[in-house]
N, C-alpha and C positions, 0 to 999 in steps of 0.2 A: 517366373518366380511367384512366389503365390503371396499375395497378398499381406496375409496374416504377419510378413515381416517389419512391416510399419510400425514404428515405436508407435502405441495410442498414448497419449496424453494424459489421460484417466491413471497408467501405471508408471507415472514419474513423480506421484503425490503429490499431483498440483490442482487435483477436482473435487476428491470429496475427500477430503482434511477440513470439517468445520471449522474448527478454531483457525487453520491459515485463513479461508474465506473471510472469516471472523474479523482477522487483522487488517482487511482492506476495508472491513465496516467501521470499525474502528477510528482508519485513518479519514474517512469522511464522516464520523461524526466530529474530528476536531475541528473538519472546515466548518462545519455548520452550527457547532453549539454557537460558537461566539460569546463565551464569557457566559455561557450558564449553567458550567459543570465541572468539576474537578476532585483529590485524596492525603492524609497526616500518617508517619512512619511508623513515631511510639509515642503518638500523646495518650495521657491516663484516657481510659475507660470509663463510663460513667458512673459514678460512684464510687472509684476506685480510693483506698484510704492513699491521704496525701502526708509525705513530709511533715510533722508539726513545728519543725526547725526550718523547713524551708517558706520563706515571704513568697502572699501569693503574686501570680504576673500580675504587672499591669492589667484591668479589664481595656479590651479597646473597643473603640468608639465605632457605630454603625458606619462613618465614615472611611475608617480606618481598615477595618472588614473589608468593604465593598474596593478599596485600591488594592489590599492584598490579592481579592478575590480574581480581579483584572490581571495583577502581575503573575496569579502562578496558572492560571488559562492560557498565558500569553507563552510561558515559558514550557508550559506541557503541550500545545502547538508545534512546539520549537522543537519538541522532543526532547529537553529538560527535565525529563521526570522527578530525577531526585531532587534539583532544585525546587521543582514545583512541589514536591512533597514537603520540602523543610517549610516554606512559606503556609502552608495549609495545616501542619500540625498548628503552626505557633496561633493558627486562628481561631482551632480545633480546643485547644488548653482555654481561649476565653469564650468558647463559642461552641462546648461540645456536642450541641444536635443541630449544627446550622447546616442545612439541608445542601445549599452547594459544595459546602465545606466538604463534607461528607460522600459526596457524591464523585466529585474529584479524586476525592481522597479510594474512594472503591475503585473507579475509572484504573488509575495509575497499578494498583496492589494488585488488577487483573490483567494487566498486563505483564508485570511480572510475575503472573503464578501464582501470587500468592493469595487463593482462590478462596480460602474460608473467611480470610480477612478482608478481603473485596466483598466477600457477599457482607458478611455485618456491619463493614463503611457501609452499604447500598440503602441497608433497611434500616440504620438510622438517619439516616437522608428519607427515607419514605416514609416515616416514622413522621417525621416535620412535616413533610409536600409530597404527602399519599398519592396526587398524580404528577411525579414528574416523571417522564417522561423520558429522558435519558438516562436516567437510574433506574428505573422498570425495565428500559433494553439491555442494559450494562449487566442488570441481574441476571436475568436471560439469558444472556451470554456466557457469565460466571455460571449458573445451575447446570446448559450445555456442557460446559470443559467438567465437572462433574458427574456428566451422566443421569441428571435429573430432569427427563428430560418432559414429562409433565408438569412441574411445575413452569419449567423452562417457558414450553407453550401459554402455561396461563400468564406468564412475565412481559410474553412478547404483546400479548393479546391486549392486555394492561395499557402497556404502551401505547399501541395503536389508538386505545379509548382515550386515552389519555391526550394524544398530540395527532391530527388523521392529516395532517401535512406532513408527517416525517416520517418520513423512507427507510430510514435503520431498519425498523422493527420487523418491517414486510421481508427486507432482505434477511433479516437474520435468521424470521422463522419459516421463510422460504426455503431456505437451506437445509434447515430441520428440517423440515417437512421429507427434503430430496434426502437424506439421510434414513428417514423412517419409511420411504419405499412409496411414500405418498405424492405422486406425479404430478398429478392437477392440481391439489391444494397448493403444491411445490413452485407451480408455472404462474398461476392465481396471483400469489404476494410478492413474484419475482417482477412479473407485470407490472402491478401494482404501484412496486418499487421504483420504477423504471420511469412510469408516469408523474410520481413526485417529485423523481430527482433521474430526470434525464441524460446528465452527464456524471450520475454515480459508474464510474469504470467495473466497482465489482458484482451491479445487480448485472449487468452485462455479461460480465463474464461469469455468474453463477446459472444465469440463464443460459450462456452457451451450453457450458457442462450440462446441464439437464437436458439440454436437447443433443449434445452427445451422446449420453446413455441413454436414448431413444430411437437415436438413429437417426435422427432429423437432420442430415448432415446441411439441406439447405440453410434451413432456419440458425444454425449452430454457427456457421462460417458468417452471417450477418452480424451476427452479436457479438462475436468476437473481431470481425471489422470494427465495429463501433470500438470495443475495448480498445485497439490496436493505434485509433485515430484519436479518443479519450488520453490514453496513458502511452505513449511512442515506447516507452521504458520496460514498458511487460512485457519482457518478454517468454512469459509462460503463455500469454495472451498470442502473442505472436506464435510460436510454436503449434498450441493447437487452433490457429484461424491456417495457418499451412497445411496441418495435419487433416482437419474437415474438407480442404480442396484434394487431397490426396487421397480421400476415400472415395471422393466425386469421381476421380479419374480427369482430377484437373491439374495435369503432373507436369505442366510447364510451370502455371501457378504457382503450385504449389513450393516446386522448385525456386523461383525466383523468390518468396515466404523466407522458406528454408534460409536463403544463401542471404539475404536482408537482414534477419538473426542473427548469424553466423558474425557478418561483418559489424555490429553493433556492442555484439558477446559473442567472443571465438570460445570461450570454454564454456558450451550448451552440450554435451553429446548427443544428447536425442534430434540434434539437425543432422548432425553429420551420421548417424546410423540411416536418417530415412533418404538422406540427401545419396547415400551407399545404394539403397535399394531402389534407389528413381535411378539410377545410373545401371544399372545392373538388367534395369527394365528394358533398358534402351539395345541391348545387345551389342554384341561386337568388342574386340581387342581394346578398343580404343577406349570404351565404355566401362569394361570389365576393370583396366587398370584407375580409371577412374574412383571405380567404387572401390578399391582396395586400399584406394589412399584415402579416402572419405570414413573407411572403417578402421585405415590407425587412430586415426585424428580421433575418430570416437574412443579409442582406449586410450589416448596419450591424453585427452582431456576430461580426462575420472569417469569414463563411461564402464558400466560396471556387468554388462550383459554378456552372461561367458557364450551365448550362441555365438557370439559378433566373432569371436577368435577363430572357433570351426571355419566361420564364413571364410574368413583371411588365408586363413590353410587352405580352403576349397581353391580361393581365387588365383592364391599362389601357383598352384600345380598346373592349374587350366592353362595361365598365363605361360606358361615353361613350355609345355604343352605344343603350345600354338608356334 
């Protein structure tokens, strides 16, 4: 059976989708800010005319700021967003260019899309604290999911100037880079990444991807080991750290990969299509019926590849056959 039947992992949209990548930078920068970044829903705009009926808030106190600032970091950690958002408007109303305020307040609005209003939280947050640092990558990010992706770069670059201990920036515009066909600059800040923050799980696995569409299958199956050992739970990670042994022609491996998946998350398809074609490999009655039941699995659990049904019909007849 020839090869080429291997689900690649690259055509299950889990390798070069910048913004998914995105969201695992994302999720390590909440480990790492620690309270020094966060976003407001619908506070006014600056300069926006106010109520002349309505009493102004309370102004609050630098003290009072700095605890809110702690509670909605805490809660946008948590994954809280909208509560983290209600907290940061109401700091945003006494406080509106406070640079973390602000920053947060972009953070969260690009997370959910809502990407014009993420970017002008950002830049009035950079506006107060021209290098911060998580708001120059966060931009980055946002300009990306746009398609801007020159400025995107000088955003990332920003950052880097701006903070040369923090990893985000390298992964993000690593990504980029792998995006714009640019390989080595790609490998450069994936590296780089890597060396800042060693058990970041997605420079890892955006480093594997690139040495997947290289074909570096050795160096690909290492980093997605690390991912695999990193984050137990990936398992996109898992999938293709099995799939790079299966182009090795390491089909026990690979196999044991596969069925490790499987048993963690029984509805993956792309295990059970290659787990069909490592069976299939192997020849014989025994083998055959094997893989034919490896290839329902793959349809009855939303696997979507109309070749797989052919296969089923192939295998059917053969097995009669015999």
């Amino acid at each position: 059976m020839s090869k080429n039947r291997i689900w690649d992992p690259r055509k299950c949209g889990i390798a070069f989708a910048v913004a998914a990548a995105a969201l695992a930078g994302w999720t390590a920068a909440r480990a790492q800010d620690g309270g020094q970044s966060p976003p407001p829903s619908d506070a006014k705009a600056d300069g926006e005319k106010k109520d002349e009926g309505t009493p102004e808030p309370p102004k609050l106190t630098p003290e009072e700021i700095a605890a809110k600032i702690k509670e909605a970091f805490k809660l946008y950690k948590e994954e809280r967003d909208e509560k983290a958002l209600k907290i940061v408007d109401t700091i945003l109303v006494s406080e509106p260019t406070h640079a973390k305020a602000n920053y947060l307040r972009g953070e969260i609005l690009f997370i959910q899309g809502r990407l014009r209003e993420a970017e002008q939280a950002l830049r009035r947050s950079l506006e107060n604290q021209p290098g911060y640092a998580y708001a120059l990558d966060t931009l980055g990010m946002a300009q990306v999911a746009q398609a801007k992706f020159v400025e995107a770069v000088e955003s990332f670059l920003a950052a880097i100037k701006a903070d040369k201990k923090l990893a985000d920036p390298h992964l993000h515009l690593g990504e980029l880079y792998e995006r714009q066909q640019k390989l080595p600059e790609s490998e450069k800040e994936l590296i780089t990444a890597i060396q800042l923050a060693p058990t970041l799980p997605a420079a890892h696995q955006a480093l594997g991807f690139l040495y997947l569409a290289q074909a570096k299958y050795k160096e690909c199956s290492s980093e997605f080991l690390k991912v695999t050992q990193l984050d137990p739970k990936n398992f996109d990670a898992q999938f293709a750290y099995g799939y790079s042994l299966d182009v090795q022609q390491k089909f026990a491996e690979a196999e044991a990969i596969y069925k490790r998946l499987l048993a963690a998350q029984p509805r993956y398809p792309d295990a059970y299509r290659n787990l069909g074609v490592l069976s299939e490999r192997k020849g014989g009655k025994k083998a055959s019926q094997e893989a034919l039941d490896y290839y329902k699995k793959y349809i009855e659990s939303g696997g979507k590849d109309p070749q797989v049904k052919s296969w089923i019909s192939a295998l059917e007849e053969q097995l009669k056959a015999k």
